[in-house]
Backbone as a ProteinNet text record, in pm:
[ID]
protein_1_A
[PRIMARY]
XXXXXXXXXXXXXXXXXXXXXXXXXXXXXXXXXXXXXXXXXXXXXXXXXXXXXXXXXXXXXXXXXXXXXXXXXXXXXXXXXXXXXXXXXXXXXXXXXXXXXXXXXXXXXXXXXXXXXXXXXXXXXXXXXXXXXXXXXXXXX
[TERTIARY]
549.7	535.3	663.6	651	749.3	791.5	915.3	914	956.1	1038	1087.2	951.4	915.3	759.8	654.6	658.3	589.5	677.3	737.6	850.4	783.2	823.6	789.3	650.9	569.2	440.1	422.4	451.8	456.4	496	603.7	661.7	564.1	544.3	427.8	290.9	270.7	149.4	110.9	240.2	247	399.9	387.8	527.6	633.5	560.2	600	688.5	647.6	706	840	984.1	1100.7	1168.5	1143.5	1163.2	1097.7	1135.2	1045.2	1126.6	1116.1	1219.5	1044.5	1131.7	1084.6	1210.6	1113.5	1201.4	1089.9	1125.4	1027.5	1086	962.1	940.9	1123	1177.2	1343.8	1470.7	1380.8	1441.7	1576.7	1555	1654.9	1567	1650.9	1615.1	1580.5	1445.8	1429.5	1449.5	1423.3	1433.7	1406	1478.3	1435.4	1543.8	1439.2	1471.3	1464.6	1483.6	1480.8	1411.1	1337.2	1324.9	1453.9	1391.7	1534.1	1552.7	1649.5	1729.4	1631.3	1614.2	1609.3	1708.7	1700.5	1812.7	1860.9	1956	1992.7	2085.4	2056.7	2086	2218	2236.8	2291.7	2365.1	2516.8	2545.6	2458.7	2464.8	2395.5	2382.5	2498	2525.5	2441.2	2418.9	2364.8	2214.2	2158.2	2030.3	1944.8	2066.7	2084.7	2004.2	2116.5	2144.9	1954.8	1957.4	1794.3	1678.9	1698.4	1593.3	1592.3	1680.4	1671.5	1635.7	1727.3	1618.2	1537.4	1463.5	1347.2	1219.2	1225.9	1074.9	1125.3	1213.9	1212.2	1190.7	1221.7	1265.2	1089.8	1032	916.6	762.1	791.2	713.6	678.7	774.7	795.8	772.3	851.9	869.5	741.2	664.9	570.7	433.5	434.8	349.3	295.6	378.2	378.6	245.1	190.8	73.5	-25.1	-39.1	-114	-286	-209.2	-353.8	-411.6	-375.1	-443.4	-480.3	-417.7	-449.3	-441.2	-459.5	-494.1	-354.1	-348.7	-261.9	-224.4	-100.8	-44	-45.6	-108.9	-136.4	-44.4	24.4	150.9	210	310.1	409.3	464.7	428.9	526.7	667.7	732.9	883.6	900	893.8	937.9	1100.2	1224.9	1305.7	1332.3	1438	1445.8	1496.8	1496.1	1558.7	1451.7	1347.5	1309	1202.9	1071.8	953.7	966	929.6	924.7	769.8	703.4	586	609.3	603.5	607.9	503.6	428.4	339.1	353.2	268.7	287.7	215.2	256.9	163.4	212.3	100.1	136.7	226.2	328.2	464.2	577.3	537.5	661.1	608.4	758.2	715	756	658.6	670.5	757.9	851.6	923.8	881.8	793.9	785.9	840.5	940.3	1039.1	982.1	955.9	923.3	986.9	974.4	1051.3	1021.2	1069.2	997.1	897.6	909.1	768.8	631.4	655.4	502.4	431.7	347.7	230.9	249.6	244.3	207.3	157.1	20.8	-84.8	-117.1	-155	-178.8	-8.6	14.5	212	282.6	203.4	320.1	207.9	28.8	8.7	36.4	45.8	76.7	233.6	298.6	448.5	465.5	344.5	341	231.1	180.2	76	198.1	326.4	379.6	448.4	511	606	520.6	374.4	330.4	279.3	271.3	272.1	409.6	547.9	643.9	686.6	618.4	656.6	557.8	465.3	363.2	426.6	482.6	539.1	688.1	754.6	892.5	935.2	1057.8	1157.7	1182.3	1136.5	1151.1	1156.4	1193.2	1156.2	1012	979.2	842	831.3	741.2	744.3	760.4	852.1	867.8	773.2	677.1	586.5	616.6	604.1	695.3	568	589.2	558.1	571.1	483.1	465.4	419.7	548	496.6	475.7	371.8	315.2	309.8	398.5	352.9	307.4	200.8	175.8	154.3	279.2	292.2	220.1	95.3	5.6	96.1	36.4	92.4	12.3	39.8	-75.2	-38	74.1	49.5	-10.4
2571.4	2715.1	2775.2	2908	2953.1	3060.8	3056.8	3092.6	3267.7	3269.7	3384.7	3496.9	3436.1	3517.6	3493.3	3441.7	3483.2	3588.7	3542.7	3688.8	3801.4	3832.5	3989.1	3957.7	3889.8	3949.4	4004.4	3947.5	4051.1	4128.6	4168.4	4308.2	4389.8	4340.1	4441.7	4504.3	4415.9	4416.5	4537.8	4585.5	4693.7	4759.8	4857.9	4933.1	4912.5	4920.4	4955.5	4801	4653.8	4558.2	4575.3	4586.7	4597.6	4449.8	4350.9	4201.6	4096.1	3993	3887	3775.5	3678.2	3579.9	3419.7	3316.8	3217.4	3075.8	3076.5	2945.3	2791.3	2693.1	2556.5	2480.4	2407.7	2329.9	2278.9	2265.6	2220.2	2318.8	2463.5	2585.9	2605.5	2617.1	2609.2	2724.9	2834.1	2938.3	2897.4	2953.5	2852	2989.4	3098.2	3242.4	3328.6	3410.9	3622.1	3701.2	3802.9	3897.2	4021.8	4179.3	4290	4377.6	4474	4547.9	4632.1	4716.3	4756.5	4900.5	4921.6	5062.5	5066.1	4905.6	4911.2	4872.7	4988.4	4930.1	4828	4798.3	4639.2	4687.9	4635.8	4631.1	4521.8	4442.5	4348.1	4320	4212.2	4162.2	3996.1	3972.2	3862.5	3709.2	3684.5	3555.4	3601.7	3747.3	3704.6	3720.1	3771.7	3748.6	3587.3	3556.8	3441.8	3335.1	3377.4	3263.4	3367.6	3480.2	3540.9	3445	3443.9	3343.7	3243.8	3152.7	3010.4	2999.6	3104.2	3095.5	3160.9	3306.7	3337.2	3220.3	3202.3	3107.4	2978.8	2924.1	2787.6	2873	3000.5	3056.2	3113.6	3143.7	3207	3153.2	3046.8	3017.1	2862.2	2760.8	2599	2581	2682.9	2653.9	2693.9	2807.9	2887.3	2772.3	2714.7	2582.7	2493.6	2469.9	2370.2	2397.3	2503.8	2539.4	2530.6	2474.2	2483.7	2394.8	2265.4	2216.1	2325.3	2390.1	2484.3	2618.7	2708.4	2803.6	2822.3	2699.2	2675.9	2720.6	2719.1	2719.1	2908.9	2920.4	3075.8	3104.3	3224.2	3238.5	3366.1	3477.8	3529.9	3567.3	3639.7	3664.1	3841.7	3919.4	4059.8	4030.7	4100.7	4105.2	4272.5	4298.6	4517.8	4514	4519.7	4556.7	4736.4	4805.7	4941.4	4975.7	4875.2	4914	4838.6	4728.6	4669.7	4598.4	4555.8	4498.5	4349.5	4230.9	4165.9	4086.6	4065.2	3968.8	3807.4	3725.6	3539.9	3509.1	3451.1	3381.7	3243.6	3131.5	3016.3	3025	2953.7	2891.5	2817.2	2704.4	2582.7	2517.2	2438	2400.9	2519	2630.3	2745.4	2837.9	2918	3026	3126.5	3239.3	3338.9	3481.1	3567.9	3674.9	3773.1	3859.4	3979.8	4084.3	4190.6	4297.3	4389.7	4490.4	4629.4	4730.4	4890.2	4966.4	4992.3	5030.1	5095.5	5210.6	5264.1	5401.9	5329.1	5167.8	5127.8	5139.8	5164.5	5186.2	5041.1	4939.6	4866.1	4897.6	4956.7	5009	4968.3	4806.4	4743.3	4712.8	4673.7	4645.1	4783.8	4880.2	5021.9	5059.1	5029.2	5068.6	4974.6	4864.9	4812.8	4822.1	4851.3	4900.2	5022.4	5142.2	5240.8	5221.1	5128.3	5109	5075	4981.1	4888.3	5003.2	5102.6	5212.6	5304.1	5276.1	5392.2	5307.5	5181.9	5152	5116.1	5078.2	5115.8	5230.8	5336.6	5479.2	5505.8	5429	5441.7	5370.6	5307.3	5213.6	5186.9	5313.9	5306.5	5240.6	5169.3	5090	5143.3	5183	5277.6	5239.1	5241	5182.4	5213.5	5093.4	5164.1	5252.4	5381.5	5419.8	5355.4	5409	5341.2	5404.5	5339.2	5413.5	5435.6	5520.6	5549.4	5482.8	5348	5329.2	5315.4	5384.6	5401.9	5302.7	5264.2	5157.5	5232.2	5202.6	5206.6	5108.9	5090.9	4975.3	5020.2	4974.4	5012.2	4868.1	4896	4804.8	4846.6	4705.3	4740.2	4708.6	4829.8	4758.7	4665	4530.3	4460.8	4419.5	4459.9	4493.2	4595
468.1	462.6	407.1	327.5	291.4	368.7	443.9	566.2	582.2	405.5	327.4	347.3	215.5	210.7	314.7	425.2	546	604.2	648.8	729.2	650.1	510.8	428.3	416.7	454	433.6	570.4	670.8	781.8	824.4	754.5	794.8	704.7	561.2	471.9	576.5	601.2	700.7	794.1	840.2	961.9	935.1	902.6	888	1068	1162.6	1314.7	1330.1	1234.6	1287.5	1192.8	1278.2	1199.2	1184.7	1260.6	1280.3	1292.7	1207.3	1211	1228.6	1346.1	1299.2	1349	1311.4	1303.1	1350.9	1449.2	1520.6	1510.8	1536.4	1509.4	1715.8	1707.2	1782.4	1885.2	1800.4	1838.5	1884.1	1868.3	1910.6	1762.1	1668.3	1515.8	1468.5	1435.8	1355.1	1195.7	1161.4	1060.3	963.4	1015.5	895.6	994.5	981.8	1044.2	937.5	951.7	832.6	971.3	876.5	959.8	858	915.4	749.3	733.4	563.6	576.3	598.3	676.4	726	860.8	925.8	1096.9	1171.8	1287.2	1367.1	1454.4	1413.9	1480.5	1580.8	1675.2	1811.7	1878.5	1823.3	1791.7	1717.5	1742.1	1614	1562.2	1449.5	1428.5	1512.1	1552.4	1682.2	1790.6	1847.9	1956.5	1924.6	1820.5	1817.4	1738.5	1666.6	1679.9	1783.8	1916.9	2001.3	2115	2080.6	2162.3	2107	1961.2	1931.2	1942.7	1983.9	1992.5	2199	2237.5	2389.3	2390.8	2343.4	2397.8	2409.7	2334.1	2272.5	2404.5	2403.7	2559.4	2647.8	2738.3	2831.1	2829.3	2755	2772.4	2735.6	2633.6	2563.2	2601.5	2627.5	2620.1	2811.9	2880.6	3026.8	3113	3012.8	3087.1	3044.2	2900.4	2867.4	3007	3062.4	3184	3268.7	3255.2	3347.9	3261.2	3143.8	3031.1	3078.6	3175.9	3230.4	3314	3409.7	3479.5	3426.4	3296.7	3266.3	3105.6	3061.5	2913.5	2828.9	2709.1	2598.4	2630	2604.8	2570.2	2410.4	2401.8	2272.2	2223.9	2316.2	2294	2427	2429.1	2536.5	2470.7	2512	2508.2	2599.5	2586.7	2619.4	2600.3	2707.5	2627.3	2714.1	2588.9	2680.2	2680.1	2715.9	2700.1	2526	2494.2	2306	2213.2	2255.3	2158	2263.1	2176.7	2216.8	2108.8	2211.7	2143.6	2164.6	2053.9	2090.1	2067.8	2130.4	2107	2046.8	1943	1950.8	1851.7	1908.7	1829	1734.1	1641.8	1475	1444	1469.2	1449.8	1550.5	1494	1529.4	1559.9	1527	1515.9	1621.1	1638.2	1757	1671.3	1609.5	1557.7	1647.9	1638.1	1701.1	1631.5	1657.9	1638.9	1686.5	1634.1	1678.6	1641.8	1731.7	1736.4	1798.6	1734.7	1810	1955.8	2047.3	2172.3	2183.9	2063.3	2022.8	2067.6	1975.6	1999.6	2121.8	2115.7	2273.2	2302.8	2382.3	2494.6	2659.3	2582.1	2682.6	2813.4	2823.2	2956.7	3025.2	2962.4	3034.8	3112.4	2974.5	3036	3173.8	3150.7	3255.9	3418.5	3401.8	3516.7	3569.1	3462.6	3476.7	3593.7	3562.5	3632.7	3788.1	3733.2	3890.4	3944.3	3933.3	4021.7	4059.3	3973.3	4025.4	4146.5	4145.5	4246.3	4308.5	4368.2	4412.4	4548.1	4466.7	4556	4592.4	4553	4556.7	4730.5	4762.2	4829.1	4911.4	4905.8	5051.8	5053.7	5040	5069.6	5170.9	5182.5	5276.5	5404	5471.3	5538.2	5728.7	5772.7	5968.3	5984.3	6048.2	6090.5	6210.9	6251.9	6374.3	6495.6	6562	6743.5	6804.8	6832.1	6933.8	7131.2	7152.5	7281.5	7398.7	7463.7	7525.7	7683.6	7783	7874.4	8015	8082.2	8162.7	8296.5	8404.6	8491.4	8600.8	8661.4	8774.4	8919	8981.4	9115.7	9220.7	9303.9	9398.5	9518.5	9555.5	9667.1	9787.3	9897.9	10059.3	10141.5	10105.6	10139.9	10277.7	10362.5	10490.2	10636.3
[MASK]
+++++++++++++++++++++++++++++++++++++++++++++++++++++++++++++++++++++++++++++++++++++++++++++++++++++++++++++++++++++++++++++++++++++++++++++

């Protein structure tokens, strides 16, 4: 595969994807591009060294359950600056970079169930209930 002209055909594809990188089986950056006049967040070493662990850390470790819940076919990642999607092809783990504008609909909504959900059961003491003892000693003489 030409790993050049895959990257730019996918950024062609969807204006919203600003990153494409491509890692192989051995975790080795094989090509990522950015489009151009997106913002990089980063200097180049550490996104670098993001792509060579995201894909083990999310993609290779989470595999392991693959007999019980079949093959992973992608992984979202939303941090507060950048969305990332995982997915394999082939031998390679494709990185898709997006801005945070993009909607991620089911994530942002369970994001907010979980927030109202701890919003619903604050940390809190539970009530002392004031209990009342009673004893009556018989005169059994």
């Amino acid at each position: 595969m030409n790993f050049e002209r895959f990257g730019q055909n996918l950024l062609d594809l969807d204006n919203r994807i600003v990153y494409v990188g491509i890692v192989n089986g051995r975790y080795k950056v094989m090509h990522s591009c950015f489009r151009e006049g997106a913002k990089v967040h980063s200097d180049s070493k550490t996104i670098h060294n993001f792509m060579m662990l995201a894909p083990k850390l999310t993609m290779t470790d989470l595999e392991k359950s693959k007999p019980n819940l079949g093959s992973i076919s992608s992984v979202l990642i939303r941090f507060e600056k950048r969305v990332f999607v995982l997915s394999r092809l082939n031998e390679h783990v494709i990185i898709v970079g997006l801005d945070v504008e993009v909607p991620t609909p089911l994530p942002d909504l369970i994001a907010n169930y979980i927030k109202t959900a701890a919003s619903r059961a604050p940390d809190l003491p539970l009530p002392i209930e004031t209990v009342h003892v009673s004893a009556v000693i018989d005169d059994l003489t």
